[in-house]
N, C-alpha and C positions, 0 to 999 in steps of 0.2 A: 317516777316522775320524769325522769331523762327520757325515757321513749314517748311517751304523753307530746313533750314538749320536740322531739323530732319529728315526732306525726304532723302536732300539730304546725310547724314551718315549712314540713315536705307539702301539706295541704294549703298553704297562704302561697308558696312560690309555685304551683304548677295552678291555680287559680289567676295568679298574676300571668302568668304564661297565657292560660286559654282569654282573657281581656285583655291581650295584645294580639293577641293574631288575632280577632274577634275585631280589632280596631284598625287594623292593619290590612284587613279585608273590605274595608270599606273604601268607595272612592272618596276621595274629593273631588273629582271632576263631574262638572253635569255631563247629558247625556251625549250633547253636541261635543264638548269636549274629552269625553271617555271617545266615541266615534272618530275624532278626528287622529286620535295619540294610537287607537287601534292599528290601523294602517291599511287595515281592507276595505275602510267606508269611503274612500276617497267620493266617490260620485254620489254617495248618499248624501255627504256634508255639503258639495258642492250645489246638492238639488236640495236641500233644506233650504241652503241661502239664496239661492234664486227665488223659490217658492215665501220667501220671508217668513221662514217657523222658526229664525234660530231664537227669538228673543220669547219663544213660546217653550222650546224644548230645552232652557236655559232656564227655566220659569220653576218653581218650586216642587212642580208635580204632584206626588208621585205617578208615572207614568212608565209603561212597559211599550218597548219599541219594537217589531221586529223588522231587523233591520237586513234588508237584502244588500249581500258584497257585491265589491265592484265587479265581481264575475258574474253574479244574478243580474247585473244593469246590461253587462255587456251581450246577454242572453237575450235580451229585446231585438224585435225586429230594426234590419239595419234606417237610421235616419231620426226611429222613435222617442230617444232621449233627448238627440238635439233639438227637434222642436218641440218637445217638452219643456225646455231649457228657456225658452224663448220667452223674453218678456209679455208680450201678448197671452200666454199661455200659464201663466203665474195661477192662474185661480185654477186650473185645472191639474198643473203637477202641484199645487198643495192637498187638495182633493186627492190624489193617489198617495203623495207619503202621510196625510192623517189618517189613512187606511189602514196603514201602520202600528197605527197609537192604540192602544188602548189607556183609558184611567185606570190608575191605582200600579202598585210594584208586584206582577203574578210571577212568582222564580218557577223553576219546572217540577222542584219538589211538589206546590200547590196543586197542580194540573194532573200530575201522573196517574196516567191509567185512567183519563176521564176524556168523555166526548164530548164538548160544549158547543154553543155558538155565542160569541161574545159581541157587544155594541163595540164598536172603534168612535174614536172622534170625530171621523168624518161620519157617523153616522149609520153607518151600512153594519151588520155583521160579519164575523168571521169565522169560519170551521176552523175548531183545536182538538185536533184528534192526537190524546196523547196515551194510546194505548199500545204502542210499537216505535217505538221512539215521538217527534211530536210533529206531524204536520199542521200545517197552515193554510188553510184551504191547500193547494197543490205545492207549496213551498215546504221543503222539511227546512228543521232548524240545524244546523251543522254547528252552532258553539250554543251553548247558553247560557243562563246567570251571568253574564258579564255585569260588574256593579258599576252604579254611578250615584251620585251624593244627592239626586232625585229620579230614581228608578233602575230600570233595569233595561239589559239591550241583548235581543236574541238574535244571533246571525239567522238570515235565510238564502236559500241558495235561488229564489225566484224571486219576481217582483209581483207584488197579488195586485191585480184590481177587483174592484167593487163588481156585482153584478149588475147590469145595464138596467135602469130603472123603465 
């Protein structure tokens, strides 16, 4: 009965272990705010608020970002962000970061080893080749799974546009 009843404690406390790191792995922070605590989306966050998505990517989702660092931004021809940036220009850099988006929470486990083309919210599709690590149309992912408390945020080392309609 003594062993019965050590099994059965040794099996309630490492149960209680895996529903703490299982809880503990999860963000509280939405997507906008897992991006900005990150430290590499600096211009991403900055071109969400311009583009007025934060109160979208703030929003319940679930939603998978892939989100290009401030090195993928900085990768643009010289001039291109800043008038991007440009109030004028508002409906056309949200049109590039909802290219971004896709619906629903896709972690990399989902994908691996598979060739898609997914809808984005802007509309357009996007190539997920995830059979050598994962690219993005021509962006590879360099971190993934990073959580947030409505999706998910995958770094990319480019910034993808849409194909020209």
């Amino acid at each position: 009965m003594k062993s019965f009843v050590k099994t059965i404690t040794a099996a309630t406390a490492a149960v209680a272990m895996l529903v703490s790191v299982s809880v503990s792995a999860m963000s509280s922070k939405d997507i906008v705010d897992t991006a900005a605590s990150a430290g590499s989306f600096k211009t991403l966050v900055a071109a969400v608020k311009a583009a007025g998505l934060v109160g979208t990517l703030k929003g319940t989702g679930p939603f998978t970002v892939f989100a290009p660092t401030d090195e993928a931004f900085a990768k643009l021809p010289k001039g291109t962000l800043e008038n991007l940036l440009k109030p004028e220009n508002k409906a056309k850099l949200a049109a590039i970061l909802t290219y971004h988006v896709i619906p629903g929470k896709v972690m990399a486990a989902d994908i691996s080893g598979k060739m898609l083309e997914v809808a984005t919210v802007q509309g357009s599709n996007i190539s997920v080749n995830a059979t050598h690590g994962v690219k993005i149309n021509n962006a590879s992912v360099v971190k993934a799974d990073v959580g947030a408390s409505n999706g998910v945020i995958h770094a990319i080392d480019t910034v993808i546009f849409s194909p020209k309609k």
